[in-house]
C-alpha positions as CSV (number, residue, x, y, z in Angstrom):
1,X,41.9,-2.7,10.7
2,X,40.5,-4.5,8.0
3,X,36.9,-3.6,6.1
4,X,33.9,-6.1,7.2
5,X,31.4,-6.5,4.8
6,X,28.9,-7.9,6.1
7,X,25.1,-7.1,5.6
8,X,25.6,-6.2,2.0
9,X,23.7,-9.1,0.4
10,X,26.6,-11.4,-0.6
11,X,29.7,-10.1,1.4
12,X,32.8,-8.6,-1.0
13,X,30.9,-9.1,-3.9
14,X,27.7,-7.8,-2.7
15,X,29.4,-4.6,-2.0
16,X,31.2,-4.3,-5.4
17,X,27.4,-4.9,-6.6
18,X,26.1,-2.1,-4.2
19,X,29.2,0.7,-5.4
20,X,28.3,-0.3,-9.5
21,X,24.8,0.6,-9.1
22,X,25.9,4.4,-9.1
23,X,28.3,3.7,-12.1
24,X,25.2,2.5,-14.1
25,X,22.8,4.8,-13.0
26,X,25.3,7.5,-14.5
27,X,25.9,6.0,-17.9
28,X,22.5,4.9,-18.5
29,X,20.4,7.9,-16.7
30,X,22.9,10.9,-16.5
31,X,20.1,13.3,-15.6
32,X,19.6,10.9,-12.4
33,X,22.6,13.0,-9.8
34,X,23.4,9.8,-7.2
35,X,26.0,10.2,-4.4
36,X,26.9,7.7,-1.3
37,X,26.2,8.8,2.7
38,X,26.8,5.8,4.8
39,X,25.4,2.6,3.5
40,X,22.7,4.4,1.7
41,X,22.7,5.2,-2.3
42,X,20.3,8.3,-3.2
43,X,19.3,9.4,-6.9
44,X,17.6,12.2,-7.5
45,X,16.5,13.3,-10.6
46,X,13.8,14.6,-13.1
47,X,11.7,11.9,-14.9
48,X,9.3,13.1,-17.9
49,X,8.0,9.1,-19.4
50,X,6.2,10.9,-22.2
51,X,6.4,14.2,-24.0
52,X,2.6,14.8,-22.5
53,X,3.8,13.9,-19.1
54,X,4.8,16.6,-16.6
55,X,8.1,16.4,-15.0
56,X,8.7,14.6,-12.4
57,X,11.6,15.0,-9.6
58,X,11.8,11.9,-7.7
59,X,14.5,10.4,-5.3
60,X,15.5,7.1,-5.2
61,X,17.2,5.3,-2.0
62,X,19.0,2.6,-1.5
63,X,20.2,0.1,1.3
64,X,22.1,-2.7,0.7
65,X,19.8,-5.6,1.9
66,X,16.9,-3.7,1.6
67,X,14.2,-3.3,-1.2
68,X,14.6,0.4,-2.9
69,X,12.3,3.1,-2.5
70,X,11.3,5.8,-4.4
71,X,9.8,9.3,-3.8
72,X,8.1,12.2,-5.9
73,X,9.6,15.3,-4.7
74,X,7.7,17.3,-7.3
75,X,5.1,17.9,-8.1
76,X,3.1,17.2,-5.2
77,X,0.7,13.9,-5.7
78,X,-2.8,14.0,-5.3
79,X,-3.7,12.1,-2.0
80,X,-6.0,9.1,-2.7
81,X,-6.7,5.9,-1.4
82,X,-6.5,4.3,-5.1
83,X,-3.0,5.7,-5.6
84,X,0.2,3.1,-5.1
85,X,1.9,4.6,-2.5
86,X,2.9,3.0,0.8
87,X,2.3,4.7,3.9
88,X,5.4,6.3,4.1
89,X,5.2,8.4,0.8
90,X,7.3,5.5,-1.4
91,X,5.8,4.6,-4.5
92,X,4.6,1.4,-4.6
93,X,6.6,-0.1,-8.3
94,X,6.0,-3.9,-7.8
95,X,4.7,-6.5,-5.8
96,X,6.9,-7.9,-3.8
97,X,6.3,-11.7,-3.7
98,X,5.4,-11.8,-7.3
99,X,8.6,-9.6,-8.4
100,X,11.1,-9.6,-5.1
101,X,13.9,-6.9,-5.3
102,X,17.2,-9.1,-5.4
103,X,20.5,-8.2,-4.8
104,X,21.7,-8.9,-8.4
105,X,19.1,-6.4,-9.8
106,X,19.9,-2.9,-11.0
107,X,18.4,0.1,-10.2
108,X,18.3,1.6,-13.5
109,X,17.5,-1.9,-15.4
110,X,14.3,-2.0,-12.9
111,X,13.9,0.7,-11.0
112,X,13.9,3.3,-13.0
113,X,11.5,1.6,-15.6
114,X,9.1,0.9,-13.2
115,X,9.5,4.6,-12.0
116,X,8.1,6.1,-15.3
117,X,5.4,3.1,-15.7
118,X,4.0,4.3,-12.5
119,X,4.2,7.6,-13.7
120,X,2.1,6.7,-16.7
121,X,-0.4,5.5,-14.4
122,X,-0.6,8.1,-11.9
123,X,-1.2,10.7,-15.1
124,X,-3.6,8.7,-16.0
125,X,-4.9,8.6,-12.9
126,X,-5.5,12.2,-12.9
127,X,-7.2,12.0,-16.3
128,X,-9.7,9.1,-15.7
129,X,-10.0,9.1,-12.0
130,X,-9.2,5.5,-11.6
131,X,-6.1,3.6,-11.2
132,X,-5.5,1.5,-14.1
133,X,-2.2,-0.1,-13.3
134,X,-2.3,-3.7,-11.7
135,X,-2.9,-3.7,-8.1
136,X,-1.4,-6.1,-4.9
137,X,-2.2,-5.4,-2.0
138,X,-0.2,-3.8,0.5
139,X,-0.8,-0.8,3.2
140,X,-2.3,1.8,2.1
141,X,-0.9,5.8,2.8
142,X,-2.3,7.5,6.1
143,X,-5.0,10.5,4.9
């Protein structure tokens, strides 16, 4: 019986896309471990943006045909209103409109980026009690 590939953004190729993203999450963030179940790609690893940052473990998954998302697994975030976070737990990294997640992006060219930029914020955020990244709006986490 032959493979179907549908519903993986652009058929064959969109799949070939899909397998590479764990290729270059390993060459370009090694300390990021990434392994397949399904149709879903999962990264976790330990993410420290600055020397004065704590560590961060966070877990990145990802569906073909679907927008990443992203999750602290340590330490535990301070809950707040002002923090990005969707209501599942996901960081919010972007706006969506402005900046939509395509299927010829790269988790580790974007992704990961924007993972230690929210970071930043979110330290600073304990520091100054204010978020001082740019804001969208979107729905906020349930208290």
């Amino acid at each position: 019986m032959a493979t179907v590939f549908k519903n993986w953004g652009k058929g064959v190729e969109g799949y070939r896309k899909f397998a590479l993203q764990k290729a270059l999450m390993a060459a370009h963030f090694p300390e990021f471990r990434c392994a397949y179940s399904k149709r879903r790609l999962t990264c976790i690893g330990e993410v420290r943006p600055t020397p004065d940052c704590a560590t961060y473990t966070v877990r990145i998954e990802y569906e073909p045909g679907k927008e990443p998302q992203v999750f602290i697994l340590k330490p535990d975030i301070v809950s707040s209103t002002e923090i990005h976070l969707y209501r599942n737990g996901s960081l919010c990294l972007y706006h969506p409109v402005e900046t939509p997640w395509k299927h010829t992006d790269n988790l580790h060219e974007k992704i990961v980026p924007w993972i230690h930029e929210w970071i930043l914020f979110y330290e600073l955020y304990l520091l100054e009690g204010k978020w001082l990244g740019k804001s969208a709006p979107h729905p906020m986490p349930r208290r």
